[in-house]
C-alpha positions in Angstrom: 63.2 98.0 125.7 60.6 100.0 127.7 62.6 100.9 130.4 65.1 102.0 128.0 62.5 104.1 126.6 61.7 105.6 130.3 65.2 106.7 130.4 64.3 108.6 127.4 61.7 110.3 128.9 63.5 110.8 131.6 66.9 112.0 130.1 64.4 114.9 127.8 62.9 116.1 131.0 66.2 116.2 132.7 67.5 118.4 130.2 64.9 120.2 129.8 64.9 121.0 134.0 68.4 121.8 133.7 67.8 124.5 130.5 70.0 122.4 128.6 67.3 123.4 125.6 68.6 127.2 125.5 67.5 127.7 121.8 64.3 126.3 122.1 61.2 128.5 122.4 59.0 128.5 125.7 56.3 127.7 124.0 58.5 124.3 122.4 59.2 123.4 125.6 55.9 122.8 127.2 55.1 120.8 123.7 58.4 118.4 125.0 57.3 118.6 128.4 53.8 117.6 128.1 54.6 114.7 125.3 58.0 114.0 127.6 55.8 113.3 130.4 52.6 111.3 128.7 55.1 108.8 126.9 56.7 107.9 130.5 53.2 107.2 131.5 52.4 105.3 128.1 55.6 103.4 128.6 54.6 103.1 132.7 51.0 102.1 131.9 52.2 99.3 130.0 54.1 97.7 132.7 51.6 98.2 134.7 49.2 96.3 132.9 51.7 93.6 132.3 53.4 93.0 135.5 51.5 95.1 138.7 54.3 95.7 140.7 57.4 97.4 139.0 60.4 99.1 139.7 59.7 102.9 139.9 61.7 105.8 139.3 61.2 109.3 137.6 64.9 110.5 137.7 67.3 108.0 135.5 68.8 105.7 138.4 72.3 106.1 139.2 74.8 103.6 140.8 74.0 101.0 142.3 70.9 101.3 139.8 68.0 100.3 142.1 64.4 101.6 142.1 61.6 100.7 144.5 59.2 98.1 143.5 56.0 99.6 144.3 52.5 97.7 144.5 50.1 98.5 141.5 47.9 100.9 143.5 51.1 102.8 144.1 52.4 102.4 140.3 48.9 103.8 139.1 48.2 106.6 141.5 52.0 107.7 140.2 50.8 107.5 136.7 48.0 108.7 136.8 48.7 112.4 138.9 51.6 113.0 136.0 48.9 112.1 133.4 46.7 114.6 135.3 49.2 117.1 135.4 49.9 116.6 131.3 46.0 117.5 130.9 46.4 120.5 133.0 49.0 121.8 131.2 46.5 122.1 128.0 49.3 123.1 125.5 48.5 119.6 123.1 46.7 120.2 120.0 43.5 118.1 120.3 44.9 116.3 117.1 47.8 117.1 115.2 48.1 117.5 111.1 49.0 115.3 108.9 53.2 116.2 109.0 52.9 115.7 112.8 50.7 112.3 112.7 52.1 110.1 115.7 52.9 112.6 117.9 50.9 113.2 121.6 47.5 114.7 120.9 45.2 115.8 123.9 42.7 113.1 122.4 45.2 110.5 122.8 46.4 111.7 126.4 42.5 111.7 127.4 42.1 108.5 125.7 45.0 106.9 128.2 43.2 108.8 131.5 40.1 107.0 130.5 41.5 103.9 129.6 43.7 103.3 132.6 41.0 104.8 135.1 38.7 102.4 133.3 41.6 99.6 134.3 42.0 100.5 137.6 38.1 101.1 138.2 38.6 104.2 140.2 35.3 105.5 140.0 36.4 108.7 141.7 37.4 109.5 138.2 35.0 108.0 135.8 33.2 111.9 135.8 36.1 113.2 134.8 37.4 110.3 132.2 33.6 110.7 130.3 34.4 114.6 130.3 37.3 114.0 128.4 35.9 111.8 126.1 32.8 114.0 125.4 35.5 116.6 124.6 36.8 114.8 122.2 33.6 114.2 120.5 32.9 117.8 120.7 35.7 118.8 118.7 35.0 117.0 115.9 38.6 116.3 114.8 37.5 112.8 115.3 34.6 110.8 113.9 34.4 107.2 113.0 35.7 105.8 109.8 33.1 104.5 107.4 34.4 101.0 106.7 35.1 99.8 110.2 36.7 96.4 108.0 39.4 99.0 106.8 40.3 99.9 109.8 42.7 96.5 110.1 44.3 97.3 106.3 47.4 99.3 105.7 44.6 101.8 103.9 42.6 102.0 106.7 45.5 103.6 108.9 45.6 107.2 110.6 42.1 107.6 109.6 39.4 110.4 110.5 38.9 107.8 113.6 42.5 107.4 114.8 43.5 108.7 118.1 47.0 107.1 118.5 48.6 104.2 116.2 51.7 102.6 116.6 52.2 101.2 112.8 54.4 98.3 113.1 56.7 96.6 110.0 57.4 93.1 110.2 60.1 94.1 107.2 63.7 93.5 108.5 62.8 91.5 111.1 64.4 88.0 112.0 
């Protein structure tokens, strides 16, 4: 399923490169780009942490449908210079409202810098990982949520506190 969702990622970016998006405004198109680019890395940074070494591509494969495996070093300095590159792009709102809850923030993109630089223990990065997180402090979009109990409850979800959730239904499931 994830690498299914890389080819997503891929596919928007592709189309994007190629101006297949004619009717969308410039300004539209660096929102896809940027949120494009950080889910491959979400998606990327979860095989990562699961497996180390994984095929690697950034363009959908074509036939015969083979990708390098690349080393975990490898698979994180990859990640991690297109996670860089989404930051430098600065066109996410630090948090979205309430109609766009669950999309790419800047929080959430400097909440995965932090968290996989924190993984890797590159501490080349660490000044950089608490600058992001003091900026998020410093916007005070985000604050923590009174009843840190609530926080596991259906009530307790997309909060003052949350960065990114993933709500998950167990409802039509077999």
């Amino acid at each position: 399923e994830v690498t299914r969702l890389i080819k997503r990622c891929n596919d928007l970016l592709h189309y994007i490169e190629d101006n297949k998006l004619e009717h969308v405004s410039n300004q539209n198109i660096a929102l896809y780009v940027a949120q494009g680019t950080a889910l491959r890395v979400f998606y990327y940074n979860m095989l990562w942490h699961y497996f180390g070494n994984i095929p690697f591509y950034l363009k959908n494969l074509t036939s015969p449908y083979t990708a390098p495996q690349l080393p975990a070093d490898e698979v994180y300095n990859a990640i991690i210079v297109e996670l860089e590159g989404v930051i430098d792009m600065d066109v996410l709102p630090m948090r979205w409202d309430n109609d766009n809850s669950g999309r790419i923030s800047q929080a959430m993109v400097y909440m995965m810098y932090a968290e996989m630089v924190m993984y890797q223990n590159d501490q080349s990065r660490y000044s950089k990982a608490l600058e992001y997180m003091k900026k998020i402090i410093e916007s005070n979009q985000y604050k923590l949520h009174d009843d840190y109990a609530n926080l596991w409850e259906e009530s307790g979800e997309w909060c003052e506190e949350s960065i990114w959730e993933i709500n998950f239904t167990s409802v039509g499931s077999t």
